[in-house]
TORPA-233618 format. One record per residue (C-alpha): x, y, z; residue number from 1; residue in one letter; chain. Coordinates in Angstrom, 2 decimals, padded with zeros to 5 digits, always signed. Layout:
REM TORPA-233618
SITE        u        v        w  seq  type  mol
SITE        X        Y        Z  NUM     A    A
...
//
This chain:
REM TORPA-233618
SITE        u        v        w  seq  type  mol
SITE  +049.86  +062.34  +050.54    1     X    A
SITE  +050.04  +064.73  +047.28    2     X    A
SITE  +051.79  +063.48  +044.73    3     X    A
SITE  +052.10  +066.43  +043.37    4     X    A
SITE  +054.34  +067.66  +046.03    5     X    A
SITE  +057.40  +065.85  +044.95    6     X    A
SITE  +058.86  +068.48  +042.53    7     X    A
SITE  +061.73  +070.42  +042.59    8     X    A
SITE  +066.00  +069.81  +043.08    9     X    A
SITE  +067.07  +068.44  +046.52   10     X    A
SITE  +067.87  +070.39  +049.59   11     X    A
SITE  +069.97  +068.01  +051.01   12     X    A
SITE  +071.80  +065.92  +054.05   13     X    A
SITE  +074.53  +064.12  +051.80   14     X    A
SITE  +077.09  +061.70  +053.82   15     X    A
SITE  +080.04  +060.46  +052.82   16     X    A
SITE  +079.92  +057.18  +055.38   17     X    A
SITE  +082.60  +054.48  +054.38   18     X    A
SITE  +084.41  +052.70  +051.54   19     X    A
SITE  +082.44  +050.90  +049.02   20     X    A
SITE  +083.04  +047.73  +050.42   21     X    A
SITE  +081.34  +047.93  +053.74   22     X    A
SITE  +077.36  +048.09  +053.54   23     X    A
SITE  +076.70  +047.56  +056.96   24     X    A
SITE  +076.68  +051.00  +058.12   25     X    A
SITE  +073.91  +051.79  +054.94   26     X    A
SITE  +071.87  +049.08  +055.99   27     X    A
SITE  +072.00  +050.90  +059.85   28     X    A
SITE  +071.62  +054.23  +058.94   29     X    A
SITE  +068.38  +053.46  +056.76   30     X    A
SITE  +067.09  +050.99  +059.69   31     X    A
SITE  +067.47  +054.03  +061.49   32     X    A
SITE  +065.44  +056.64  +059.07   33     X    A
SITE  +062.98  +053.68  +059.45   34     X    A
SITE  +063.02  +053.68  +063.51   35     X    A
SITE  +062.08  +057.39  +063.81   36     X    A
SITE  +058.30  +058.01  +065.50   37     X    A
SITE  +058.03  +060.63  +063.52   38     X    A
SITE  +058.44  +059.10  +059.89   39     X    A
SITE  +056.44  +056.91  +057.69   40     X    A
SITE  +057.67  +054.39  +055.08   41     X    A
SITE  +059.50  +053.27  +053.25   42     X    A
SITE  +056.98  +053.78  +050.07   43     X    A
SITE  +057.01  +052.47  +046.85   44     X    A
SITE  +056.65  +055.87  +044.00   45     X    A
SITE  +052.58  +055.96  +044.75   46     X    A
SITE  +052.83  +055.32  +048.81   47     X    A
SITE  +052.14  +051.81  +049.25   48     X    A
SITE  +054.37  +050.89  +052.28   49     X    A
SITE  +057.49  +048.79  +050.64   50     X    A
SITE  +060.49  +046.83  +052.36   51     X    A
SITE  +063.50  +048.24  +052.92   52     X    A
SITE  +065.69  +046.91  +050.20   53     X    A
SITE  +069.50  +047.92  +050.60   54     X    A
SITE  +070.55  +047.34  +047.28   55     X    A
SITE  +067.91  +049.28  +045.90   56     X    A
SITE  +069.14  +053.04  +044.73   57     X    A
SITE  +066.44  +054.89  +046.59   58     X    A
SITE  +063.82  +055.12  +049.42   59     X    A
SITE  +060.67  +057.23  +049.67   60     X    A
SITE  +059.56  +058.17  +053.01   61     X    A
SITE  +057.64  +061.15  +054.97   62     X    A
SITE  +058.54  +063.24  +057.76   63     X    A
SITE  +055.79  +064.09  +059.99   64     X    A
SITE  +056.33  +067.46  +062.29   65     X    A
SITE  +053.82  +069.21  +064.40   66     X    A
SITE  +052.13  +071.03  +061.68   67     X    A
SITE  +053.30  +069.31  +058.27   68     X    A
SITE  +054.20  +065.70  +056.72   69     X    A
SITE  +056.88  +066.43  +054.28   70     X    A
SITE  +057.60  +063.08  +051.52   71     X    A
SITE  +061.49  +063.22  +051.34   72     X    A
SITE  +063.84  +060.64  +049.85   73     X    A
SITE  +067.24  +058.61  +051.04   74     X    A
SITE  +069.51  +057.54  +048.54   75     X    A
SITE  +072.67  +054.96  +048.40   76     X    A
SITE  +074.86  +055.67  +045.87   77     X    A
SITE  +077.94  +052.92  +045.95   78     X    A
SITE  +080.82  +053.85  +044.11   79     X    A
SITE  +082.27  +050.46  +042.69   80     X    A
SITE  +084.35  +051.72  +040.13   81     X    A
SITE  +086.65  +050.19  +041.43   82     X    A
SITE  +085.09  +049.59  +044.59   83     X    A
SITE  +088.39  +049.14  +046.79   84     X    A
SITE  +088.87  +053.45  +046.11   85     X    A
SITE  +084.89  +053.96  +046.10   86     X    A
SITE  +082.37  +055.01  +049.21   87     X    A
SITE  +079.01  +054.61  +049.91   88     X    A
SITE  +077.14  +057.87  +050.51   89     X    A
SITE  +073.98  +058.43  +052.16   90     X    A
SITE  +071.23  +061.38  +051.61   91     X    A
SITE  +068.46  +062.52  +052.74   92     X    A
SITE  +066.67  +064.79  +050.80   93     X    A
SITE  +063.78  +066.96  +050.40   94     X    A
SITE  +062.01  +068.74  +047.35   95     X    A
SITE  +062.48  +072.42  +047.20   96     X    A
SITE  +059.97  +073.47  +046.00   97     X    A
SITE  +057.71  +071.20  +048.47   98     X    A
SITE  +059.67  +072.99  +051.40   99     X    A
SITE  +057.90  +076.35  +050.01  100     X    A
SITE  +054.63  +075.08  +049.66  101     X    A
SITE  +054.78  +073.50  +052.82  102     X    A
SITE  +056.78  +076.02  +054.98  103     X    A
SITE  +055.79  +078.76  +053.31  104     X    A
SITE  +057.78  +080.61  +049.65  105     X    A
SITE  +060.47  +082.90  +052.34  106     X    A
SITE  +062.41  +079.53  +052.70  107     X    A
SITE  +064.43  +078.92  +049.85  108     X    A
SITE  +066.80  +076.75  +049.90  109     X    A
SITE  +068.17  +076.56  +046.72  110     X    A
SITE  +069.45  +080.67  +046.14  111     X    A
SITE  +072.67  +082.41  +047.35  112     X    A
SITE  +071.13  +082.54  +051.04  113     X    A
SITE  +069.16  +079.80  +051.80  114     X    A
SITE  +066.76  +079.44  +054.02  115     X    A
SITE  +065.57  +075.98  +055.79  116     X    A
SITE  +062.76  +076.10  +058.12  117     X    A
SITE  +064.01  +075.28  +061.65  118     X    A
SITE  +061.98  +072.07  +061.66  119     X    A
SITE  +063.72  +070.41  +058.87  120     X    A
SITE  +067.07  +072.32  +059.94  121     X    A
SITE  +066.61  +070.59  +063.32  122     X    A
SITE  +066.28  +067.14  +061.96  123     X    A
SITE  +069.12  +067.41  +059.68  124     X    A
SITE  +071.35  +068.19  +062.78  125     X    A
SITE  +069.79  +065.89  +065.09  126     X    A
SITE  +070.23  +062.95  +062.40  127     X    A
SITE  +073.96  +064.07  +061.46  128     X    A
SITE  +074.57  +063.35  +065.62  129     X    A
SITE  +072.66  +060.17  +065.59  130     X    A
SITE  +074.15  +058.91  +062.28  131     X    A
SITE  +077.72  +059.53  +063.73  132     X    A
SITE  +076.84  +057.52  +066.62  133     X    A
SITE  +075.72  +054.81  +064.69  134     X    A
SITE  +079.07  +054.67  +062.71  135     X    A
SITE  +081.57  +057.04  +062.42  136     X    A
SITE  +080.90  +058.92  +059.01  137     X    A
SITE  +083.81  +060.79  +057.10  138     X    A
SITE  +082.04  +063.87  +055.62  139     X    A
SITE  +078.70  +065.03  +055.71  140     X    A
SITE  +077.33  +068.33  +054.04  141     X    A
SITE  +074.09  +070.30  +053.94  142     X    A
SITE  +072.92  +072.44  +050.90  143     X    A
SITE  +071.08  +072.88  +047.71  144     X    A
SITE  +071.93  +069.28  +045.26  145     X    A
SITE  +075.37  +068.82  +047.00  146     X    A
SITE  +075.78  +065.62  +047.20  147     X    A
SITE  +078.77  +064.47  +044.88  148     X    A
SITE  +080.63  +068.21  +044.75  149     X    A
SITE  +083.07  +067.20  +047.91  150     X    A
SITE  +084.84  +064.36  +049.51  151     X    A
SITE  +086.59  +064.18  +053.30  152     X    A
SITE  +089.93  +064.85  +050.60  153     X    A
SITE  +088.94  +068.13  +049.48  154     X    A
SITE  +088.65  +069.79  +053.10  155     X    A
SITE  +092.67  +069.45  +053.16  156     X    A
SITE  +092.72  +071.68  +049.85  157     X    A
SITE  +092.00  +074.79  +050.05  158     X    A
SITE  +088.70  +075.12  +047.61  159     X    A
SITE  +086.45  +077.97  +047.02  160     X    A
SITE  +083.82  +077.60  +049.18  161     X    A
SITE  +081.34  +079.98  +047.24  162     X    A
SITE  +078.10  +078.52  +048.64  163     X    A
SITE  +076.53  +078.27  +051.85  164     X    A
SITE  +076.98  +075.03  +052.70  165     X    A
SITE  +077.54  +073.30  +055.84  166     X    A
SITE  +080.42  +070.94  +056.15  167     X    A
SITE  +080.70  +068.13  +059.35  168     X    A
SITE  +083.79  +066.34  +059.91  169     X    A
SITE  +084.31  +063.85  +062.81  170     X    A
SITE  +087.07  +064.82  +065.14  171     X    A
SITE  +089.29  +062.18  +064.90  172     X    A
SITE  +089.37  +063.33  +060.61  173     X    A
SITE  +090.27  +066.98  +061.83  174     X    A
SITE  +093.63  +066.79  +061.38  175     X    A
SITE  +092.89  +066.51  +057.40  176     X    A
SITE  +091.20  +069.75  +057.26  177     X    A
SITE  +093.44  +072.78  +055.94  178     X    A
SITE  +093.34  +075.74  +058.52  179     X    A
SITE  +091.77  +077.96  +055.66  180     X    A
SITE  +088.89  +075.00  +055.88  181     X    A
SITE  +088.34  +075.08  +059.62  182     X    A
SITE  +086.21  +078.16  +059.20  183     X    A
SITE  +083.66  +076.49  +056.99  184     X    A
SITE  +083.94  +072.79  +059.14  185     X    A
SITE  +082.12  +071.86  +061.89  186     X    A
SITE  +083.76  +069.29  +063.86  187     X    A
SITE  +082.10  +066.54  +065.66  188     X    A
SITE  +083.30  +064.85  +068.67  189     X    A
SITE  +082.26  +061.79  +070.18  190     X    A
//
């Protein structure tokens, strides 16, 4: 694998899963990353195969797709400050500018219209319905370095939502999304 491809901000899958407190569900959704056919890792920084460590801040792993193997990395940022009010958020994210050289320079993700290349848009949406069957998340959102700019209490405000970014709620949180929000939420069922 390049090394060199690692460069760039993060186009992102960013999940806000559960209160600080409970680590379970990171520990499941990471065995899970781990499970898939199609990806290898974890990796230490120079891709020597590592264990999964759930304390540990970040992961490095690689997608393989028909054509490509993309490195991307998974994060678990635990909010302990205090931790009975914090979460623990998941993300999955890949290099911009590695999605270009990979996928070719029309997909950018990072600009006013992005542009993800159906593979990686596929896997995004197939992990958000896998994740949530795992354990029930309360927010996930896809876009350019979002993670941290929204919480499952900000879809019942009415924010300017001045990006493209994709917002999943599950449907038993849908009753917390403002109406003006329901156009920019997708909700999950199951």
């Amino acid at each position: 694998m390049n090394k060199d491809l690692r460069v760039g901000g993060f186009y992102e899958l960013t999940i806000q899963v559960c209160r600080s407190s409970n680590m379970e569900p990171i520990k499941k959704y990471t065995e899970y990353i781990k499970s898939l056919k199609n990806v290898d890792g974890p990796f230490e920084r120079n891709f020597e195969l590592t264990n999964i460590e759930i304390e540990t801040f970040e992961h490095e792993w690689v997608l393989n797709l028909e054509n490509v193997s993309i490195p991307f990395k998974t994060f678990n940022i635990h909010e302990d400050e205090p931790i009975e009010t914090g979460f623990n958020w998941f993300d999955i994210c890949f290099y911009t500018e590695t999605i270009e050289q990979l996928f070719g320079e029309e997909y950018k993700t990072w600009d006013e219209n992005p542009k993800c290349p159906p593979a990686l848009n596929d896997f995004f949406n197939q992990t958000i319905m896998n994740l949530n069957n795992i354990h029930k998340f309360q927010l996930a959102m896809i876009d350019f370095e979002i993670s941290g700019q929204y919480y499952l209490a900000d879809m019942g405000k009415d924010f300017n939502n001045w990006t493209n970014s994709n917002f999943f709620v599950n449907e038993k949180d849908a009753h917390l999304i403002s109406e003006r929000n329901k156009t920019v939420v997708e909700i999950i069922s199951g």
